[in-house]
C-alpha positions as CSV (number, residue, x, y, z in Angstrom):
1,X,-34.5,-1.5,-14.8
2,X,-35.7,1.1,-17.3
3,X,-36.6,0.5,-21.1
4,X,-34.1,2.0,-23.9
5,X,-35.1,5.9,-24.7
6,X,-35.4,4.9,-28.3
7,X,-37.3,1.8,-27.7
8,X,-39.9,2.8,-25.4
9,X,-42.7,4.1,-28.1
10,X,-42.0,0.8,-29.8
11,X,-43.2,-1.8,-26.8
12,X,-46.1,0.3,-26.3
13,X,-46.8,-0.6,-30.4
14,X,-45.9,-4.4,-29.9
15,X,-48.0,-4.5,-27.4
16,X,-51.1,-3.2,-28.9
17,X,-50.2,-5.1,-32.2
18,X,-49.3,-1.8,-33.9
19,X,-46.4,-2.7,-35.8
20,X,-45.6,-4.5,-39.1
21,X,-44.0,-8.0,-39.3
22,X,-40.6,-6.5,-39.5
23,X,-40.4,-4.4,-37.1
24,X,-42.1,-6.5,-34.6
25,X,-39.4,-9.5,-35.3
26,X,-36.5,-6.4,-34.7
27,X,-38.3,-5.6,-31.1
28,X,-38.8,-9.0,-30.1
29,X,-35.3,-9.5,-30.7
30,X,-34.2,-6.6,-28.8
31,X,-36.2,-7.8,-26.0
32,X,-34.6,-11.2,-26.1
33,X,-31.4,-9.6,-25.6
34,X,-32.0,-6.9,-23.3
35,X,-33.3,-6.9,-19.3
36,X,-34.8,-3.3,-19.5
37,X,-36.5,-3.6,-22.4
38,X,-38.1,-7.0,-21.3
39,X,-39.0,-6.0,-18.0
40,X,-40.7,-2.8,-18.9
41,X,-42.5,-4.8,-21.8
42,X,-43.5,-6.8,-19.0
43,X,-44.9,-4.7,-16.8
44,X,-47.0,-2.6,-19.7
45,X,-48.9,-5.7,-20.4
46,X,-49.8,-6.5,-16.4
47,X,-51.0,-3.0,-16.5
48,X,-52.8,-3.8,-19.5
49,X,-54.5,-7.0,-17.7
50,X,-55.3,-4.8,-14.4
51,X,-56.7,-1.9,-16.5
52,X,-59.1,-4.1,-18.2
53,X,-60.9,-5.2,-15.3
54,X,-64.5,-4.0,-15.7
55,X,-64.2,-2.3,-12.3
56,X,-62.3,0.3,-13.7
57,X,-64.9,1.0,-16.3
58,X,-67.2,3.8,-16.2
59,X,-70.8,3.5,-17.2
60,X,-72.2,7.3,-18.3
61,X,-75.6,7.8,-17.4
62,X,-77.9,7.3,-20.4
63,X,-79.0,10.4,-20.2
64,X,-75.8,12.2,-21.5
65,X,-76.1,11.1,-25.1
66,X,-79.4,12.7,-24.8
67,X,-78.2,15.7,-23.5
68,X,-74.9,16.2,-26.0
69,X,-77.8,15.7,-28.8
70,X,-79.7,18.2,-27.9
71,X,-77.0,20.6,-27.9
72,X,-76.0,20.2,-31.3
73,X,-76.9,22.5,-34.3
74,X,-80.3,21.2,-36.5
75,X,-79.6,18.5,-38.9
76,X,-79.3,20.7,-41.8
77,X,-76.4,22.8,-40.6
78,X,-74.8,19.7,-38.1
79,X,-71.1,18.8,-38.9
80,X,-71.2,14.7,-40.5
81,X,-68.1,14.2,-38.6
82,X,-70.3,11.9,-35.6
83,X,-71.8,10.3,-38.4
84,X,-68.4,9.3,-39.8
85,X,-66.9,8.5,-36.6
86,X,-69.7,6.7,-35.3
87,X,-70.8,7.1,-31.1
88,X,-68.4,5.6,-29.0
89,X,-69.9,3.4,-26.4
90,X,-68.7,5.0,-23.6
91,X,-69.8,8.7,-22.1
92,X,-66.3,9.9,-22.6
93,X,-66.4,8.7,-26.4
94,X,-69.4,10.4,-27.0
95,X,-69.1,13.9,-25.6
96,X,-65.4,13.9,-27.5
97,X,-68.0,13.4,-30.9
98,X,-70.3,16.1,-29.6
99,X,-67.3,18.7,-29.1
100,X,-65.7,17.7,-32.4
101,X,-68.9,18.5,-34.1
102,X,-69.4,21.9,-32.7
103,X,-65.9,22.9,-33.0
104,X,-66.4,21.9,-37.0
105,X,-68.9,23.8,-37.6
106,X,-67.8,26.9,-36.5
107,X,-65.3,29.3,-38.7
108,X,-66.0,26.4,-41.5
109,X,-66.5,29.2,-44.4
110,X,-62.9,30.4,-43.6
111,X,-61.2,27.2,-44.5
112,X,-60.3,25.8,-48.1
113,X,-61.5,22.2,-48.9
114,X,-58.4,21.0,-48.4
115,X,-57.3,22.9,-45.3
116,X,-60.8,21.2,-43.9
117,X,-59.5,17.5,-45.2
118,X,-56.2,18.3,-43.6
119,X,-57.7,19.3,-40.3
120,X,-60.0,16.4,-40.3
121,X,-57.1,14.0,-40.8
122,X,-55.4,15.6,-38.3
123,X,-58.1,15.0,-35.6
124,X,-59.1,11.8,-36.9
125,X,-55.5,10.4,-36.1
126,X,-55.8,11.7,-32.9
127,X,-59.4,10.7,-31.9
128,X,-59.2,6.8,-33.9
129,X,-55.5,6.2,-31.9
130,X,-54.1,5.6,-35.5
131,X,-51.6,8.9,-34.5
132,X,-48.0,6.3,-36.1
133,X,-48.2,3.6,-38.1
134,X,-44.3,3.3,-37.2
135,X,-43.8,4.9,-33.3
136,X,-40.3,5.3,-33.2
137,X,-38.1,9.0,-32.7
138,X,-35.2,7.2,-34.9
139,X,-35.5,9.4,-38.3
140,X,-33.5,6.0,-39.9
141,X,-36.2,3.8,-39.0
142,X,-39.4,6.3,-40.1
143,X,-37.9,7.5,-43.9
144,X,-37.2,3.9,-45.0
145,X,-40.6,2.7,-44.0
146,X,-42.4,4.7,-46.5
147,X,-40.4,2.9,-49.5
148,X,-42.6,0.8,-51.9
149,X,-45.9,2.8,-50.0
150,X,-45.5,5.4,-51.6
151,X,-44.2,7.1,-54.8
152,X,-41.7,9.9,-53.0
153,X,-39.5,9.7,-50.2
154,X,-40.4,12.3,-47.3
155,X,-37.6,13.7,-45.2
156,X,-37.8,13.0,-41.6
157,X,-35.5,14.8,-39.6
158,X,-34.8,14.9,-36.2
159,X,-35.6,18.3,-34.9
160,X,-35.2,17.3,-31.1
161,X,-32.7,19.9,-30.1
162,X,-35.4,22.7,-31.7
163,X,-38.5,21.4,-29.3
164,X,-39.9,19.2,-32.2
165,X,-39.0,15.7,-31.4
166,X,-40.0,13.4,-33.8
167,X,-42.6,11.1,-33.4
168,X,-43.3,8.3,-36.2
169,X,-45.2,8.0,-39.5
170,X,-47.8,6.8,-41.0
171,X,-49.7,7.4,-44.5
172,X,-53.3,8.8,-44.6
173,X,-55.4,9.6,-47.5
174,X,-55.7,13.5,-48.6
175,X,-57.8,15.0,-51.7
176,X,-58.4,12.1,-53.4
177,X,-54.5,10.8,-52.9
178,X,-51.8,8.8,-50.3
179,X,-50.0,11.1,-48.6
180,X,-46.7,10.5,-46.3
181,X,-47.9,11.7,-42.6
182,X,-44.6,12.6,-40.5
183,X,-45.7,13.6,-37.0
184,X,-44.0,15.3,-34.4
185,X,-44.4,16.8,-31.2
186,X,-44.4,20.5,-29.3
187,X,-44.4,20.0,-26.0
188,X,-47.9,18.3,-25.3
189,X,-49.0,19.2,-28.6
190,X,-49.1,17.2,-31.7
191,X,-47.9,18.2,-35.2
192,X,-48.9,16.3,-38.2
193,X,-46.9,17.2,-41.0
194,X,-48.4,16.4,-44.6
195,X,-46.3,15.8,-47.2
196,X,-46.6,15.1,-51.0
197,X,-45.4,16.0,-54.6
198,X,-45.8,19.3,-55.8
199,X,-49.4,19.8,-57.3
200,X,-50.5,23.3,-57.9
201,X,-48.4,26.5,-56.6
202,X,-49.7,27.7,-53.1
203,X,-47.9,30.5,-51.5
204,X,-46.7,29.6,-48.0
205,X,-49.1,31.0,-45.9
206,X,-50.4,30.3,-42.4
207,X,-54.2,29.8,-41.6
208,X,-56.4,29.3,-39.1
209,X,-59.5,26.3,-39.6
210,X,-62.0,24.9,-37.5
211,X,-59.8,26.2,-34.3
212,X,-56.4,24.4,-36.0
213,X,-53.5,26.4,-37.3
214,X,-52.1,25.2,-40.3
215,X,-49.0,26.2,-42.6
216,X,-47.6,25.4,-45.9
217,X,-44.6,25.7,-47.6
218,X,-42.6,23.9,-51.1
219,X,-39.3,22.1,-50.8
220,X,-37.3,21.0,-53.8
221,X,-40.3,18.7,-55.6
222,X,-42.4,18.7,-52.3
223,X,-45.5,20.0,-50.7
224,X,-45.5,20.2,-47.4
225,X,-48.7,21.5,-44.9
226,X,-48.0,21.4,-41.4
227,X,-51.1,20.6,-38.9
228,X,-51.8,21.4,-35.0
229,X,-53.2,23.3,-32.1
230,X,-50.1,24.8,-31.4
231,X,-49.9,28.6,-31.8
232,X,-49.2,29.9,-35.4
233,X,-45.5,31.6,-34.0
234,X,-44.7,27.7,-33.4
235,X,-45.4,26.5,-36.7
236,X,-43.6,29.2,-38.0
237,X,-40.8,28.2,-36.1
238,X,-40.7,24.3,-36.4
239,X,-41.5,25.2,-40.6
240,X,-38.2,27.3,-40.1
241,X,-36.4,24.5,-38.3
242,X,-37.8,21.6,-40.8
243,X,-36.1,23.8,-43.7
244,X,-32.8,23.9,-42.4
245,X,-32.7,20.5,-40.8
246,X,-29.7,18.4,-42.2
């Protein structure tokens, strides 16, 4: 037996004690109810128990973190993103830092302060595996979450049929503000869409920062800037699609 389509995003977040007391009651109940759903459930959290066993973890040589160190620009010109992140105690954790902090630093003078706090956010949902605070593709389950969390209500669309299916939401915390944070996918890729009320007038344009292409554009009494490592011809394209979604 396989797990609902619409569901299976949503056991991975019971699981891992992702979702809200709501929510988690609605899934629970769904489980109790249906055979798929519960055996699936069931066989994420054995593979849970056998991936935990410390014979599946990997123990980098100690010499690594000195090695990523010493590759990385002086102290005066170094990126504080590993400082904010903190090292992760694991090789694999720590090289992810070291890359992030190079890839920061370059092109840096070409980016706006907040194209720089966008693209940070967007790499610090993916790297911190906070990506949804509600995973579910069901546009009717993400828009009502954000009421009384914030003071707007951002459209969530499904753009499936266009290559952008949706993802979740979550809020995150841009230029001194809450923002709404509706994220969607391209393929592999991740989107992160930014969304809040209209502030100052900014032409939509599309930019390239810190290896990230982001775009903007204004809807009715809402800013929107789009987020990813896509190509800027897909942004273009799922900006286009987001616009004439009904």
């Amino acid at each position: 037996m396989t797990a609902c389509a619409d569901k299976e995003m949503m056991l991975h977040a019971l699981l891992d004690d992702e979702l809200d007391a709501a929510n988690a009651a609605a899934v629970e109940a769904h489980l109790r109810g249906c055979a798929g759903c519960a055996a699936a459930f069931e066989q994420l959290r054995a593979m849970r128990g056998t991936l935990s066993d410390d014979a599946f973890r990997y123990t980098a040589p100690a010499a690594l973190r000195d090695r990523i160190e010493a590759a990385l620009p002086p102290p005066a010109r170094a990126n504080p993103w590993p400082a904010r992140l903190g090292w992760a105690s694991g090789g694999a954790g720590a090289a992810i830092a070291a890359s992030l902090a190079l890839m920061l630093t370059t092109a840096q003078p070409a980016a706006t302060g907040l194209e720089q706090q966008l693209v940070a956010s967007h790499v610090r949902s993916l790297l911190a595996d906070h990506l949804v605070d509600i995973p579910t593709s069901d546009r009717h389950v993400v828009k009502p979450w954000f009421n009384g969390k914030i003071d707007f209500s951002p459209p969530t669309p499904d753009l499936t049929p266009q290559g952008f299916p949706l993802v979740g939401g979550r809020l995150d915390y841009v230029g001194g503000r809450t923002v709404a944070a509706v994220v969607y996918r391209r393929r592999l890729h991740t989107i992160n869409l930014f969304v809040w009320p209209v502030g100052t007038l900014v032409e939509p344009v599309a930019t390239a920062g810190d290896g990230y292409n982001l775009i903007h554009w204004r809807q009715g009494d809402l800013d929107f800037w789009a987020v990813s490592d896509v190509a800027v011809g897909d942004l273009v394209q799922f900006r286009e699609a987001f616009m004439h979604a009904r």
